[in-house]
N, C-alpha and C positions, 0 to 999 in steps of 0.2 A: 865193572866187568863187562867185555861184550859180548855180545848174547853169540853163540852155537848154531851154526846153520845147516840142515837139512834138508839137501833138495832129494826131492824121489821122482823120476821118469819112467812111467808108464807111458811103455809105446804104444800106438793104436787102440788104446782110449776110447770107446765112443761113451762118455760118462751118464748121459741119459738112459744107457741101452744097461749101465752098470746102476745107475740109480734104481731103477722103476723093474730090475730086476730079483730085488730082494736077497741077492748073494752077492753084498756088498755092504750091507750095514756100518761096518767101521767105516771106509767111505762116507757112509750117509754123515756117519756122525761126525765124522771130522770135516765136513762141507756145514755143518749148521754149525757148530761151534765156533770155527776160524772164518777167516776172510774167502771171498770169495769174487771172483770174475770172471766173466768167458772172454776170448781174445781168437781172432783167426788167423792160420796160419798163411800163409802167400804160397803160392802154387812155384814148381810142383809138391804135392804134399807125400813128400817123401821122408825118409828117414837122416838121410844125410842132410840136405838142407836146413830141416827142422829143427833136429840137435844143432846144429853148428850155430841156429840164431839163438836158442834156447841157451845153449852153456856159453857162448860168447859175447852177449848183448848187439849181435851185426844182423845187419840186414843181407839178405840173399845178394845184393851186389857188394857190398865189402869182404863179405869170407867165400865168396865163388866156388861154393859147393853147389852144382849143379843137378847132382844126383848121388844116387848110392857110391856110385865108383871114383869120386872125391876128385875125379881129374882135375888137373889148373886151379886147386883150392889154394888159398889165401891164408889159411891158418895158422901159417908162421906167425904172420901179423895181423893176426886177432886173437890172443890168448883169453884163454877160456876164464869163468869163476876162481876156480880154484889160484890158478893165477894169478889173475890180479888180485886175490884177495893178498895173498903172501908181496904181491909188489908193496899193495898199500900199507902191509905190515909186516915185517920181515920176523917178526916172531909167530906168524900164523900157521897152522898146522893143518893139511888136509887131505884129503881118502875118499879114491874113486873106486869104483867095485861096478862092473859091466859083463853080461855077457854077451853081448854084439861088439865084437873085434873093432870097427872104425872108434867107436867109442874112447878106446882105453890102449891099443893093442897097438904099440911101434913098428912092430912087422904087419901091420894092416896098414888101410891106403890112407888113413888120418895120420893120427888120432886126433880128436877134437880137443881129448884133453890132453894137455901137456905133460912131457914124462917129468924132466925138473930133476933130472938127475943128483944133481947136487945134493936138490932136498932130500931124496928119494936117502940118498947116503947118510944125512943127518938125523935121519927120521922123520923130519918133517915133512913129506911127503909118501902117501901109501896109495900103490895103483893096484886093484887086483882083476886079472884079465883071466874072466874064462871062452867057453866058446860053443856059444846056443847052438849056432847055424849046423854045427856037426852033432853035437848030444841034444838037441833038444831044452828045450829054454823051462818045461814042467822040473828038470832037476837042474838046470843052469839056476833058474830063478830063485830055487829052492837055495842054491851053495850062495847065491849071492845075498841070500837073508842073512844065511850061517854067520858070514865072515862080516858080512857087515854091523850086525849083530855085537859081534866080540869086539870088531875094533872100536865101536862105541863106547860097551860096557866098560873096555879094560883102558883105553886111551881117548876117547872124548876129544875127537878133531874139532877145529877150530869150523872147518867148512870142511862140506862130504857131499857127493854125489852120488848116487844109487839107481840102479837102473835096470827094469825089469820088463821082456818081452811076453813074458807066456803069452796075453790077450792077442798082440799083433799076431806073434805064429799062431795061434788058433782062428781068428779072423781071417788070416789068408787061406788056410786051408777048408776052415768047414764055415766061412761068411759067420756075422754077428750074430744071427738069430736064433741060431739052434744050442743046445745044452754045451756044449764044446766051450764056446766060445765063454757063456756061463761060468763053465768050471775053472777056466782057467781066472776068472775075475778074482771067484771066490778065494781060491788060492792065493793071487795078489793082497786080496783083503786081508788073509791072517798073516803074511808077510808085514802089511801095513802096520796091524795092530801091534806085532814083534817088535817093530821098529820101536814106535810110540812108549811101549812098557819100558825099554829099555832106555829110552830117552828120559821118564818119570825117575827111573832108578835115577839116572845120573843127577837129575833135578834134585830129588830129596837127601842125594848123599855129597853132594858137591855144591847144593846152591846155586847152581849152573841155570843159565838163562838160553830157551832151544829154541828155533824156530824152524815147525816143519810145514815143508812145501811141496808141495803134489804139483805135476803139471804135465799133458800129453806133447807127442809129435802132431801128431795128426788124427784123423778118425777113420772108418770106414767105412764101403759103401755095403748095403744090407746083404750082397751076394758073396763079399769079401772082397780086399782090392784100395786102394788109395792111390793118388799119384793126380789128381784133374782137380777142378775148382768147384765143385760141387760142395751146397753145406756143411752137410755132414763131413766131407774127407775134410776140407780145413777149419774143422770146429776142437778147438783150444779150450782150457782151462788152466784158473791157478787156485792152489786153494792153500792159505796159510796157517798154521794153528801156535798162536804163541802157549811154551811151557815150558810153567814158571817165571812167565812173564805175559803180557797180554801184546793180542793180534796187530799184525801191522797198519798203520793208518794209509794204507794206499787209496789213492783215485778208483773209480770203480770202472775208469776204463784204461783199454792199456794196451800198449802193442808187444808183441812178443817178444821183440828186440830189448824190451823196457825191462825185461825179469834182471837179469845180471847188476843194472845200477842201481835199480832196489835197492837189490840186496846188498848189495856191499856197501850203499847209504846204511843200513842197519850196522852194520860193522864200522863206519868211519866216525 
């Protein structure tokens, strides 16, 4: 059987600021359990570019995402994880859940991932788009537990994407340091931990082999803000936790481009 993939995208991440904060525990604990390495992002560290190497395995010159407003991008041909994974096997099944519209959203200036219509018809493909930038990413984040949640529990994709801003909209507006920013982590954490529980369900009731994978865009600077080549803004993580099966044997160093072939080395 091939093991179940679980990538989670935490944007605007500064994972130190969420470690050494103490409203991140689940976090903590899933960085000492699993796999672990830092990797940095190539400037600008922005969101568009970030994701499109992160879900695509491309370097900033092959998917020519320049910035947020995706001009002159490439991503026809660069298809994403979720993609190739169903290329590399046409029985494979998978589920995106965003609420940043480039992300997921046809009528926005991407999408990074691929709609797949087709699949979409068959069932084997489930996109669900909602939309932080207008409500607000504390109940965006929250629906996109909800439903990620269920399609776990009740259908158990082959490969799945998920993807949560609160920390970055708190970071831009009230910078890393103060309680804001805090809270919104914390809420990411129990998001986290939801995931996980629901993951162990399908482990003990399906035999099912999961691997879950934590990883940022970018970081931010302590006033709030990203987008320059400063530390902090292009400080990356990955963090793997094999369940019901054990952690991936990766190199301890890696470029960001390097996530996507990973992982579907795990799946080939």
């Amino acid at each position: 059987m091939k093991p179940k993939i679980l990538l989670v995208g935490i944007d605007g991440l500064v994972l130190s600021t969420a470690l050494d904060s103490g409203q991140a525990p689940y976090l903590q604990s899933l960085k000492k359990r699993g796999y672990f390495t830092e990797f940095t992002m190539d400037v600008p560290t922005l969101s568009g570019p970030g994701w499109s190497t992160l879900l695509t395995g491309s370097t900033h010159a092959e998917h020519k995402v320049g910035d947020n407003s995706f001009i002159g991008h490439n991503l026809l041909r660069r298809p994403d994880l979720l993609s190739r994974a169903f290329y590399q096997d046409q029985s494979t099944t998978t589920f995106a859940a965003a609420g940043w519209p480039p992300l997921v959203d046809p009528a926005g200036p991407g999408p990074v991932i691929h709609q797949r219509r087709e699949q979409q018809l068959s069932f084997q493909h489930r996109v669900i788009v909602r939309d932080g930038e207008t409500h607000g990413y504390r109940q965006i984040d929250a629906e996109i537990a909800d439903v990620a949640i269920y399609a776990i529990s009740q259908h158990g994709p082959d490969v799945s994407f998920i993807y949560f801003c609160g920390a970055d909209e708190a970071g831009h507006t009230h910078g890393t340091l103060g309680q804001e920013y805090l809270h919104a982590i914390a809420r990411i954490d129990d998001h986290l931990h939801r995931l996980e529980s629901a993951l162990l369900t399908r482990t003990q009731n399906y035999k099912e082999e999961w691997l879950l994978v934590l990883t940022t865009d970018h970081g931010h600077l302590d006033e709030g803000g990203h987008g320059g080549d400063s530390d902090q803004e292009k400080a990356s993580f990955l963090i793997a936790v094999g369940i019901g099966r054990g952690n991936p044997d990766w190199n301890e160093r890696m470029e960001p481009h390097d996530l996507v072939p990973l992982l579907l080395d795990e799946r080939a």
